[in-house]
C-alpha positions as CSV (number, residue, x, y, z in Angstrom):
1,X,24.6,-34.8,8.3
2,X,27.3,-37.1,9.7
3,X,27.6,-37.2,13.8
4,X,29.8,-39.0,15.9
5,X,29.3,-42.3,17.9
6,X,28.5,-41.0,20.9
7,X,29.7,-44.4,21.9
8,X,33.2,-43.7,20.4
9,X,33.7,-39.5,20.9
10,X,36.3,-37.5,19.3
11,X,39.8,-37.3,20.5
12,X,40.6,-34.4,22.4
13,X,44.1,-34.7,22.3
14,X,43.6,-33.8,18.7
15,X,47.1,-32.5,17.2
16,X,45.7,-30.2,14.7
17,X,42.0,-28.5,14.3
18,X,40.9,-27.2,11.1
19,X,39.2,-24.1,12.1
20,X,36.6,-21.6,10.5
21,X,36.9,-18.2,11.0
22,X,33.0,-16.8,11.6
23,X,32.7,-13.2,11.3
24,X,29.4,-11.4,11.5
25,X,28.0,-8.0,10.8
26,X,24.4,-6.5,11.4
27,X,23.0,-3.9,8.9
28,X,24.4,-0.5,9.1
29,X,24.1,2.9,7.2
30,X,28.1,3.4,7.8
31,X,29.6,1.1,4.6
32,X,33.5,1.7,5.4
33,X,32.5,1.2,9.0
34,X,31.1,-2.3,7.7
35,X,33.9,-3.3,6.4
36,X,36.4,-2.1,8.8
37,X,34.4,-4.1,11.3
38,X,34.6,-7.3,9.4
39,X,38.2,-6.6,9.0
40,X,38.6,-5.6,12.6
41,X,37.3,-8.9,13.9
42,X,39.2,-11.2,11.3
43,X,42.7,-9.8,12.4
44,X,41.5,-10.5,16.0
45,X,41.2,-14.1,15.4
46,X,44.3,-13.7,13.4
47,X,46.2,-12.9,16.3
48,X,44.2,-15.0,18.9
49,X,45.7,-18.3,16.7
50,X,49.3,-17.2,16.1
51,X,50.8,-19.0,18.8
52,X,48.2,-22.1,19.0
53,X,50.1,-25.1,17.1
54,X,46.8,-27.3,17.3
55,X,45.1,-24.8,15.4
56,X,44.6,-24.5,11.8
57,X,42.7,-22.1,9.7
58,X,41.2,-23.3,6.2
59,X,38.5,-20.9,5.8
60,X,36.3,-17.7,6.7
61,X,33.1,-17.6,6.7
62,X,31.5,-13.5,6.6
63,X,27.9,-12.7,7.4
64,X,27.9,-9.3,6.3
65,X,24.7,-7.2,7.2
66,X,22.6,-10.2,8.7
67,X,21.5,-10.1,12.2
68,X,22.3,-12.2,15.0
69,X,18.5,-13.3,16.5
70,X,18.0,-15.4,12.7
71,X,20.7,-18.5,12.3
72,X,19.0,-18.4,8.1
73,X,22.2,-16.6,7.4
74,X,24.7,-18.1,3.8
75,X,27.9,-18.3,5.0
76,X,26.3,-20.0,8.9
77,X,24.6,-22.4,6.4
78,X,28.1,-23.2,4.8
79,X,29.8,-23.7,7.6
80,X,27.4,-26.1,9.2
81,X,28.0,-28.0,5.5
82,X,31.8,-27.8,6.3
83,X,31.2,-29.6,9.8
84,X,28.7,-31.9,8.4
85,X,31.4,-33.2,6.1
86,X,33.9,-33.2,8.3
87,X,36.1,-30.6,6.7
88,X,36.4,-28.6,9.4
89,X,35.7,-29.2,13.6
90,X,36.2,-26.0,14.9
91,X,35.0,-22.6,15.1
92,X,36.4,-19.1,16.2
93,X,34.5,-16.0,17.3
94,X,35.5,-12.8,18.2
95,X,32.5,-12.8,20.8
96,X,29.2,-15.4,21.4
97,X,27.5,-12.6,20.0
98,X,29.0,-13.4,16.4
99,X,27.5,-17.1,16.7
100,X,24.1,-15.7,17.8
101,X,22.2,-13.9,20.1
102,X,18.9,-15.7,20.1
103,X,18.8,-17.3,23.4
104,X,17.6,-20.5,23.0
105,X,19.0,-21.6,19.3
106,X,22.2,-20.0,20.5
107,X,22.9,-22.2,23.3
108,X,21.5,-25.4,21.6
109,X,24.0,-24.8,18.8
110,X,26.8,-24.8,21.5
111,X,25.5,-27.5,24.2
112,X,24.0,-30.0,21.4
113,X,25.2,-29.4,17.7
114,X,28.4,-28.5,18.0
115,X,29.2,-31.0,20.8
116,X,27.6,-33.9,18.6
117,X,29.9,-33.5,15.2
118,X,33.3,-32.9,18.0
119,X,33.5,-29.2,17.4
120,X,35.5,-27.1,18.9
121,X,33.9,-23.9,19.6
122,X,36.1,-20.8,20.9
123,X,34.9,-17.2,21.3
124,X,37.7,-15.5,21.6
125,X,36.7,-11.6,23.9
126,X,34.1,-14.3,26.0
127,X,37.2,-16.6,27.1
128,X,34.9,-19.6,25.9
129,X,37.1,-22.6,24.6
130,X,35.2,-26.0,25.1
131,X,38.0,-27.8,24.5
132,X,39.7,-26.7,27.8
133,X,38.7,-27.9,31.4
134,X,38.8,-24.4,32.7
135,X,36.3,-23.0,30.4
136,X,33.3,-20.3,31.2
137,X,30.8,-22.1,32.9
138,X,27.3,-22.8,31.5
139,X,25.8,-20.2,33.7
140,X,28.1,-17.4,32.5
141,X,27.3,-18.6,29.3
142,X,23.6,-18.7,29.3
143,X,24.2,-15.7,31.2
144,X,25.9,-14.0,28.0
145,X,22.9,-15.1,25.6
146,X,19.9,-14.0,27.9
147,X,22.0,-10.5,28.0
148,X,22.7,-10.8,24.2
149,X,18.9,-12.0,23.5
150,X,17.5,-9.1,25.6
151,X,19.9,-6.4,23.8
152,X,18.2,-7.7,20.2
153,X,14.6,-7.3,22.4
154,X,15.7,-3.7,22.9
155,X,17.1,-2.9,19.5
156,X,13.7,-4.1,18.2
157,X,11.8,-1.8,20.0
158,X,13.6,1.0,19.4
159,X,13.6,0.6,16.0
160,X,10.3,-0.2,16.1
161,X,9.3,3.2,17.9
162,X,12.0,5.1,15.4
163,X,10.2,4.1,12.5
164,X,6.6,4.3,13.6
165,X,7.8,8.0,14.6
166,X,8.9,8.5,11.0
167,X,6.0,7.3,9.8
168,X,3.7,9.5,11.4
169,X,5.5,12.4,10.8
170,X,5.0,11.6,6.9
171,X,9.0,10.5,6.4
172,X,9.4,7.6,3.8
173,X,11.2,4.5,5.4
174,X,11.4,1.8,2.5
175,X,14.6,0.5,1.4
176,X,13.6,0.6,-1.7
177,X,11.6,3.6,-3.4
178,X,8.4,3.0,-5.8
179,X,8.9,3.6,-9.6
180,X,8.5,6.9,-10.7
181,X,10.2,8.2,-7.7
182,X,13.6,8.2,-6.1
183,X,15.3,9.3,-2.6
184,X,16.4,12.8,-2.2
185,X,19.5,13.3,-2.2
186,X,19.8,16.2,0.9
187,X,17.0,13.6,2.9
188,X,16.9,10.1,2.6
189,X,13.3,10.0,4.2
190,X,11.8,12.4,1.1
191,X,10.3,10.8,-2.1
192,X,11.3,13.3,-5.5
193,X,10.4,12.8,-8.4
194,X,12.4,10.5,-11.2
195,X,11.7,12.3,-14.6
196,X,12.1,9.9,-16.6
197,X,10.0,7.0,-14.9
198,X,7.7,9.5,-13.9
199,X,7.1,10.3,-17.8
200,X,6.1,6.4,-17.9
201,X,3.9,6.3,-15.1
202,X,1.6,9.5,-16.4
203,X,1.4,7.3,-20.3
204,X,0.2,4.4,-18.4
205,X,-2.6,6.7,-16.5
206,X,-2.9,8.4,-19.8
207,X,-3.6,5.0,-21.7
208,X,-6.0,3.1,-19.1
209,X,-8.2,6.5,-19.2
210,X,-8.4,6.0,-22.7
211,X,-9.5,2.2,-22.5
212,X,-6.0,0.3,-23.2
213,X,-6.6,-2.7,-20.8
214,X,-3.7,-3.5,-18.6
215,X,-2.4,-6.3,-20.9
216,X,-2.2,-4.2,-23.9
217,X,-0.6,-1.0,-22.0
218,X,2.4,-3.9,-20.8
219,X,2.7,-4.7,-24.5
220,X,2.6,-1.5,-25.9
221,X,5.6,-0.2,-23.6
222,X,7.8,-3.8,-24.0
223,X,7.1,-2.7,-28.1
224,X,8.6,0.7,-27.2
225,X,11.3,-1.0,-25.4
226,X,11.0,0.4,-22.0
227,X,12.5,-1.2,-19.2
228,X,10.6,-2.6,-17.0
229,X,10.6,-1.1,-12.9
230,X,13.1,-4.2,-11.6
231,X,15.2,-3.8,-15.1
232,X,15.4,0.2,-15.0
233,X,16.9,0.3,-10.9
234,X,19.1,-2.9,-12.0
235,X,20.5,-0.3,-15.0
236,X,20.4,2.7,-12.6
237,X,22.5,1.1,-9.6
238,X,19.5,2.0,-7.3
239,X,18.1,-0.3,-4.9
240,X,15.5,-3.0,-5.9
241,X,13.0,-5.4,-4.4
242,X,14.7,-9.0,-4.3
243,X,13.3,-12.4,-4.5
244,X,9.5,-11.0,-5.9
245,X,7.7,-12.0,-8.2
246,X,9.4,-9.6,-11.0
247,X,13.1,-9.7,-9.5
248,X,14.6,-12.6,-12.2
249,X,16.7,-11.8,-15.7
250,X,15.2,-9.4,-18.1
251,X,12.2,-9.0,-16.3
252,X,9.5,-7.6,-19.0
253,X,6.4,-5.6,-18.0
254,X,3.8,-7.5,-17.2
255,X,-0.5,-6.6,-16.3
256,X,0.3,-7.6,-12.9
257,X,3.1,-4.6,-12.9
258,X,0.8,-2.3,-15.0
259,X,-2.3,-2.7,-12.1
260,X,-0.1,-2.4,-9.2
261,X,1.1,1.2,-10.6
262,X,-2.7,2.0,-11.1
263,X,-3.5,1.3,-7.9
264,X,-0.6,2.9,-6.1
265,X,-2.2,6.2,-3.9
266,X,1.5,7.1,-3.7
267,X,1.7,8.7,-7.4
268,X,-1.1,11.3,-5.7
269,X,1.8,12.6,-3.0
270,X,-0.4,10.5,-0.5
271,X,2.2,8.5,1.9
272,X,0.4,5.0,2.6
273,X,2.9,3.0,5.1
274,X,3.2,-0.1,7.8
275,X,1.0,-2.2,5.8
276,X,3.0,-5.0,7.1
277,X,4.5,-6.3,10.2
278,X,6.1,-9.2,12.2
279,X,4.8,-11.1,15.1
280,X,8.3,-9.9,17.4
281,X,11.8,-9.8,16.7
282,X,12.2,-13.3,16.4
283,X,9.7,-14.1,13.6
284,X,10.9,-12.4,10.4
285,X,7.7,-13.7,8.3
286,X,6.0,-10.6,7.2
287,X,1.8,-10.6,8.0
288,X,-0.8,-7.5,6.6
289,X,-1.9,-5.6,9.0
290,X,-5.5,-4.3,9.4
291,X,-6.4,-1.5,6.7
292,X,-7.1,0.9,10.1
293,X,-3.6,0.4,11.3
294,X,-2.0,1.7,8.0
295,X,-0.4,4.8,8.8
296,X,-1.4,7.5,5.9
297,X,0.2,10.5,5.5
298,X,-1.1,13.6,2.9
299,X,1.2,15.8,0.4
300,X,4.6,14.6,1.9
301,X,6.1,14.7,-1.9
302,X,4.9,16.0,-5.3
303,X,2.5,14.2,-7.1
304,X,2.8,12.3,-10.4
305,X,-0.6,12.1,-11.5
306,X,-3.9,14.1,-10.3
307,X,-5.7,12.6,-7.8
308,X,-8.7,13.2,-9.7
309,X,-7.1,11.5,-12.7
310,X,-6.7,8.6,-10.3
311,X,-9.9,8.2,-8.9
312,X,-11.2,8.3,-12.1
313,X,-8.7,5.2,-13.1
314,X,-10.0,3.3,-9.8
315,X,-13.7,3.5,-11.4
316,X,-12.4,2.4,-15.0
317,X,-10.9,-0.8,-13.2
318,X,-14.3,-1.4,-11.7
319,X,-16.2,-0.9,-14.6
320,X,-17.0,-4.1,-17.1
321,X,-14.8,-2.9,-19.9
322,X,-14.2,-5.4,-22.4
323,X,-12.5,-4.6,-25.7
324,X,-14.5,-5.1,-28.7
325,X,-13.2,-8.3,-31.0
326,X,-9.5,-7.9,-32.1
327,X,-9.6,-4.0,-31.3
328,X,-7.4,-2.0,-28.7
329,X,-10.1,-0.3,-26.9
330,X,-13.7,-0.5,-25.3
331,X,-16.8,0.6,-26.3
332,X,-18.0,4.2,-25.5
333,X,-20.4,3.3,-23.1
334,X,-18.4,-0.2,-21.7
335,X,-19.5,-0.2,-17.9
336,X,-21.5,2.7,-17.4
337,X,-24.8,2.1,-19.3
338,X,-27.3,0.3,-17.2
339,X,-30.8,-1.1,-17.5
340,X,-33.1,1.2,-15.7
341,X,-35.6,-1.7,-14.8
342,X,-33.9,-4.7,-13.3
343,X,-30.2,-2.7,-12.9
344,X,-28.4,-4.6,-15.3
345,X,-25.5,-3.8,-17.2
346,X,-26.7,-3.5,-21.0
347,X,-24.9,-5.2,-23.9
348,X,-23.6,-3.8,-27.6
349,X,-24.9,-6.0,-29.9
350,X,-24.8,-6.0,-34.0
351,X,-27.5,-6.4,-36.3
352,X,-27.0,-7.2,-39.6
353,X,-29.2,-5.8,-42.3
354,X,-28.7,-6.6,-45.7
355,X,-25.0,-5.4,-46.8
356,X,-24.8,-3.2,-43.8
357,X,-24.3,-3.7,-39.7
358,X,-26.2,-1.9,-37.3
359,X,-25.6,-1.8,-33.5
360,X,-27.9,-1.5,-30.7
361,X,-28.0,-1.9,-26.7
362,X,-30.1,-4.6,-25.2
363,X,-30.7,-5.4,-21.5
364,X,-29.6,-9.6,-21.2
365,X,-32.0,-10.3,-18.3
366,X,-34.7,-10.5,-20.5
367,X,-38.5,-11.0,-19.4
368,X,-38.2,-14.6,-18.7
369,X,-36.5,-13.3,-15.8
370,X,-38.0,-10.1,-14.9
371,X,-36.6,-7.6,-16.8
372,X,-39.8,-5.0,-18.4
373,X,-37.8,-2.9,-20.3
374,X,-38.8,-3.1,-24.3
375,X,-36.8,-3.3,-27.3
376,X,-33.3,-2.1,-28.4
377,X,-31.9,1.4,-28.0
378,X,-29.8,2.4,-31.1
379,X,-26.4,3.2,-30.4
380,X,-26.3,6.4,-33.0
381,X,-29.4,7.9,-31.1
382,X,-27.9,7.1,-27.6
383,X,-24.6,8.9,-28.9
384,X,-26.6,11.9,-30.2
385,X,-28.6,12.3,-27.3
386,X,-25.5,11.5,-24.5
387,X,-23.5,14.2,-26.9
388,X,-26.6,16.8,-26.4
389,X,-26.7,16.3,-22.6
390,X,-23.1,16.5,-22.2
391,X,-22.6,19.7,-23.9
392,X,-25.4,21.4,-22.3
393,X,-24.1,20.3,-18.6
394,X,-20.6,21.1,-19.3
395,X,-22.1,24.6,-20.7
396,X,-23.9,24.7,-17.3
397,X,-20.9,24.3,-15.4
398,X,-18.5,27.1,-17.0
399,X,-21.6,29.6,-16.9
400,X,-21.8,29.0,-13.1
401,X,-18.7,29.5,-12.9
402,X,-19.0,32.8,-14.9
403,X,-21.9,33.5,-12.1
404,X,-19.5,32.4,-9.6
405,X,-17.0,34.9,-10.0
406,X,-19.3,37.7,-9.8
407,X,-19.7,36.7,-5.7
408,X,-17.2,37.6,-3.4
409,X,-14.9,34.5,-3.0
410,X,-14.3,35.4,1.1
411,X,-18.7,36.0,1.3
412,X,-18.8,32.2,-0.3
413,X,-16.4,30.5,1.9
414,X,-17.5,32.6,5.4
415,X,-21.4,31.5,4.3
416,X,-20.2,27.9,4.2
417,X,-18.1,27.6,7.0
418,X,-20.8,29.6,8.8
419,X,-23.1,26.4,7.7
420,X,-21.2,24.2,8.7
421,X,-20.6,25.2,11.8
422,X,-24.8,25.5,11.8
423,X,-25.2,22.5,11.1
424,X,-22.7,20.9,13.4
425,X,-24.2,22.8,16.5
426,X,-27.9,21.5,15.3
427,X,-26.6,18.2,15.2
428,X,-24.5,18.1,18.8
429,X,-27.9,19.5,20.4
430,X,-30.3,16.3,19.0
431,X,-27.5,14.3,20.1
432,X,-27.6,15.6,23.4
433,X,-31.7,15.3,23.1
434,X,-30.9,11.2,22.6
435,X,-28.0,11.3,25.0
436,X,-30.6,12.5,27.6
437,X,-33.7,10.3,26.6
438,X,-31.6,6.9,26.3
439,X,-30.7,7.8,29.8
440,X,-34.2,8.3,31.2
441,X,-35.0,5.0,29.4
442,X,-33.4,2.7,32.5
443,X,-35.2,4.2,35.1
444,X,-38.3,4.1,33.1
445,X,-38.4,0.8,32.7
446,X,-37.5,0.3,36.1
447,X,-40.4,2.2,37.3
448,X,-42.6,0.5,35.0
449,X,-43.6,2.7,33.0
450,X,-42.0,0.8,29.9
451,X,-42.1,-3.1,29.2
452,X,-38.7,-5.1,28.9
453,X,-39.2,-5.1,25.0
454,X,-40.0,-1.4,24.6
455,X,-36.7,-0.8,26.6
456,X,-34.7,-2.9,24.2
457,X,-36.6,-1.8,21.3
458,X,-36.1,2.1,22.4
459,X,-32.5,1.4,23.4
460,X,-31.4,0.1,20.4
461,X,-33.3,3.2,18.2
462,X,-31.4,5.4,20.9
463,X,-28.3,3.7,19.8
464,X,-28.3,4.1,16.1
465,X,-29.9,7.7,16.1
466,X,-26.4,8.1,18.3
467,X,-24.2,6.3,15.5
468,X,-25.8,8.5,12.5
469,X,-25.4,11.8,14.3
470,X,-21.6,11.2,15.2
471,X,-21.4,10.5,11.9
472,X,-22.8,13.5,10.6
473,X,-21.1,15.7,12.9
474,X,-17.8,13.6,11.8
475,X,-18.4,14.5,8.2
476,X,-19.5,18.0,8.8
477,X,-15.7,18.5,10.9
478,X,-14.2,17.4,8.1
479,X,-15.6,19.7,5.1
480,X,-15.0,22.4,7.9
481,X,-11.9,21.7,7.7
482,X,-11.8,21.7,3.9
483,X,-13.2,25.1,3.7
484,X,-10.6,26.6,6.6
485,X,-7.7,25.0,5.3
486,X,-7.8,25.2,1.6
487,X,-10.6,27.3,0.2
488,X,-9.4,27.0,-3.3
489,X,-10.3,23.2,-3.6
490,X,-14.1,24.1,-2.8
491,X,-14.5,24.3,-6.4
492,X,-11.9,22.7,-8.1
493,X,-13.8,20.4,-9.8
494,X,-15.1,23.1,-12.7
495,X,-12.1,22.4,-13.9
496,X,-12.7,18.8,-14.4
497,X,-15.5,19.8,-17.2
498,X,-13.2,23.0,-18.6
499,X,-11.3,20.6,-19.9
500,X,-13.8,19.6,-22.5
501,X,-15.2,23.0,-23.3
502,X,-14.1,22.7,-26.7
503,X,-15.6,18.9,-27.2
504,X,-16.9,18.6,-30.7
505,X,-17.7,14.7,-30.6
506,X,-17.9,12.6,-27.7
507,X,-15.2,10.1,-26.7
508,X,-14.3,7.4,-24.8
509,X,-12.3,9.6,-22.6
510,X,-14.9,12.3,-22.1
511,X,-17.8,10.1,-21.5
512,X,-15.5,8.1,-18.3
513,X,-14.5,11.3,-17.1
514,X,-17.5,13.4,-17.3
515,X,-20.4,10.8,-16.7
516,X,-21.3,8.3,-13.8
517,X,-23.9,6.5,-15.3
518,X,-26.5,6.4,-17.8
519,X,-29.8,4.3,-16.8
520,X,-32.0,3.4,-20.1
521,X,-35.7,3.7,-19.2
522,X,-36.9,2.9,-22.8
523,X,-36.5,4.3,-26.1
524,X,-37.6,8.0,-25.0
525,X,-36.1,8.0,-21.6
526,X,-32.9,7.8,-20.3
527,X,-31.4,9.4,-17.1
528,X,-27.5,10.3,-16.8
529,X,-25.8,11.2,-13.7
530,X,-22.4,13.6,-14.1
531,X,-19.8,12.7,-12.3
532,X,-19.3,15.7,-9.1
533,X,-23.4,15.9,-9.6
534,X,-23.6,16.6,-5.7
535,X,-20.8,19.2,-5.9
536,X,-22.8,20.8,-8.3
537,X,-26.0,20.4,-6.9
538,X,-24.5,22.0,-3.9
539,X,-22.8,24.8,-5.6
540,X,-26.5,25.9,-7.4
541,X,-28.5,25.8,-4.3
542,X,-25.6,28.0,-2.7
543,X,-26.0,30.8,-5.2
544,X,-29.5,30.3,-5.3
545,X,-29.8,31.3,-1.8
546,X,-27.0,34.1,-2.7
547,X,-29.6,35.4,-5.3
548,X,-32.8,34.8,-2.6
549,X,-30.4,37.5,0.0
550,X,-30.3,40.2,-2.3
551,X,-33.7,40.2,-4.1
């Protein structure tokens, strides 16, 4: 940047400055009011130079909807080029405000910068003109910036406090909504849905439960032409994400894209916000906050896809679910068949035999490294015998729910909450038991009667007997809760097997959604645990002991 001698220093009996008009705006919801405001303060300058013969104005520079305590603003930037190449050496203001109202950068613009490249600096409301004698004095000035400074300071926390209030009462306060979703209309704060993304979101659920990896679901819907999230609000006139990864011409979907939507709690109605913050007002670089300061709000808008539908998407993506050579999909079992000996995920393998290709299951430990289980399992037995189970469990299920039916639906949910509350009263009196020994233990070993290390070794068993029964009684609260607030969900999860009450072979889909795991002892053995086994555990023993009351 070219400065001045400070040897040899600008006239100041200039005849003519070439000024910059610098008008500035901060964000607002008001758009006329925006631009009336820009106007407003244009024409004020307008007038202030009307009658000045040594002024001269060759250009405008407008900051519209940036705020004053950041000087990384376009048309500042552009206007410090300007100086820098001598094109212009002065600058008019309607206020200091306009320049800045960061404290520190604000006043080393005026007292350094601007004095060092001969600029003229005038605000115009302020009565600041450094090229007159009788000019404000430094200490109004610095004055003016503390007070302008300390009114960002309060605007901060304001908004601050107004959107942590929003948050916690479950209001949505992005600028820009997910895909799938869009604002309403009669409330800004309220997520609706977006049919037509919406439609996109459930065929990408729809696809991953059926074993598309996330690479080949982002192919299949570029082949179908689709645009992508950035391209479809771009099209729409909605408001988009700028400067991301995805935000550059014809933006195509992408895995990346594709795992961020099947990862996203919000398509359950689940409001997850203030992931991210600043250090203060002054610092605009974003930092993630700690997963406990998230701010997580239930149902606040209607869901896209069910959130058992997601959970069971978040257990695919664990899984180890690698397509087989040049096909679309995984295996049936891919991820869920483990070695009952060592723990081991198993392997498909092929045998050929002759003209033919058979397939089998192998552990890949192997003895050399401890692993005792024998042989191959056949995939065609392991299908048959899987397909038996599954049928008989999901036959199991609808029958106790047949059984189910039969019991009063207000007897079931007063037994349980009557358990609960059982079981949370048991709990809070052998947590008043250890309250009262842990107590005791002090003076005991005060008195002698136990050794330093007994004390410490009692203490600490004190301590985590404490720790498991809060937990307990923490858990127990919460399916209280459940029960009070929505009995209906108790047993929602039949409806997770109803689904496949008419399943004549097994599939990938059914096996992912209906089974856990499946642990290979040997050839003859093999142990497979349903997915909502303790649900169902729970629900048998319940009408177990409904059956026991009667008898």
């Amino acid at each position: 940047m070219r400065k001045c001698d400070s040897a040899n220093p600008p006239d100041s009996k200039i005849l003519k400055y070439k000024a910059t008009k610098y008008v500035r705006l901060s964000y607002t919801d008001d758009k006329e009011k925006e631009s009336d405001s820009i106007i407003n303060q244009s024409r004020l300058i307008d007038d202030f130079v009307k009658d000045k013969a040594d002024i001269e104005i060759v250009s405008e520079k407008i900051d519209d909807g940036y705020s004053g305590i950041i000087f990384d603003r376009p048309a500042f930037k552009e206007m410090m080029d300007d100086i820098a190449s001598g094109k212009i050496n002065c600058v008019i203001v309607k206020d200091l405000s306009r320049l800045g109202r960061e404290y520190i950068e604000t006043g080393r613009y005026l007292r350094r910068i601007f004095p060092a490249y001969g600029v003229r600096f005038i605000a115009v409301n302020d009565n600041i003109d450094t090229a007159k004698d009788s000019y404000t004095d430094d200490l109004t000035i610095s004055i003016k910036n503390i007070m302008n400074d300390s009114y960002c300071r309060d605007i901060s926390i304001k908004t601050r406090s107004a959107l942590e209030a929003k948050r916690n009462n479950g209001d949505y306060v992005g600028a820009c909504t997910i895909y799938g979703y869009k604002k309403d209309e009669e409330n800004k704060n309220h997520l609706v849905i977006d049919e037509y993304a919406a439609k996109v979101v459930r065929d990408i659920f729809k696809m991953k439960i059926e074993g598309m990896s996330a690479s080949k679901i982002a192919d299949e819907i570029n082949r179908l032409g689709i645009l992508s999230p950035i391209e479809y609000k771009k099209n729409k006139g909605l408001p988009h994400p700028t400067g991301g990864y995805a935000d550059r011409d014809n933006a195509k979907w992408s895995a990346t894209t594709i795992i961020r939507i099947l990862k996203d709690e919000t398509y359950t109605g689940i409001l997850i916000q203030g992931k991210q913050s600043t250090y203060n007002y002054k610092l605009k670089k974003l930092i993630d906050k700690p997963v406990s300061e998230w701010v997580r709000k239930e149902n606040t808008h209607e869901a896209i896809i069910r959130k058992q539908d997601f959970d069971l998407v978040q257990k695919i993506m664990k899984l180890d679910t690698r397509t087989s050579p040049n096909k679309d999909k995984v295996y049936l079992f891919s991820g869920i068949l483990i070695c009952g000996c060592c723990g081991n995920r198993m392997t498909r393998i092929s045998v050929p035999y002759k003209e033919n290709k058979y397939y089998y299951y192998h552990c890949p430990t192997g003895k050399k490294n401890g692993c005792t289980l024998s042989g191959m399992i056949k995939e065609n037995d392991l299908i048959n015998c899987v397909s038996q189970n599954l049928k008989s469990h999901i036959n199991n299920v609808i029958s106790f729910e047949e059984l189910l039916n039969s019991v009063n639906s207000e007897k079931i949910n007063k037994e349980l909450m009557n358990k609960a509350i059982m079981r949370i009263e048991e709990n809070e009196k052998l947590f008043e038991s250890v309250r009262k020994y842990k107590s005791s233990l002090y003076e005991n070993f005060i008195n002698g009667i136990v050794t330093k290390e007994e004390y410490t070794e009692y203490k600490k068993m004190y301590s985590e007997e404490q720790k498991c029964l809060e937990n307990a009684v923490a858990e127990l609260q919460k399916e209280l809760e459940n029960i009070m607030s929505n009995n209906s969900e108790n047993f929602k999860w039949i409806e997770h097997f109803k689904r496949f009450s008419d399943l004549k072979e097994i599939n990938r889909t059914a096996v992912i959604q209906l089974i856990q795991s499946i642990k290979i002892f040997g050839k003859n053995r093999i142990q497979i645990k349903f997915n909502y086994q303790p649900e169902y555990e729970k629900a048998i023993s319940f009408l177990e002991e409904q059956k026991e009351r009667v008898f």
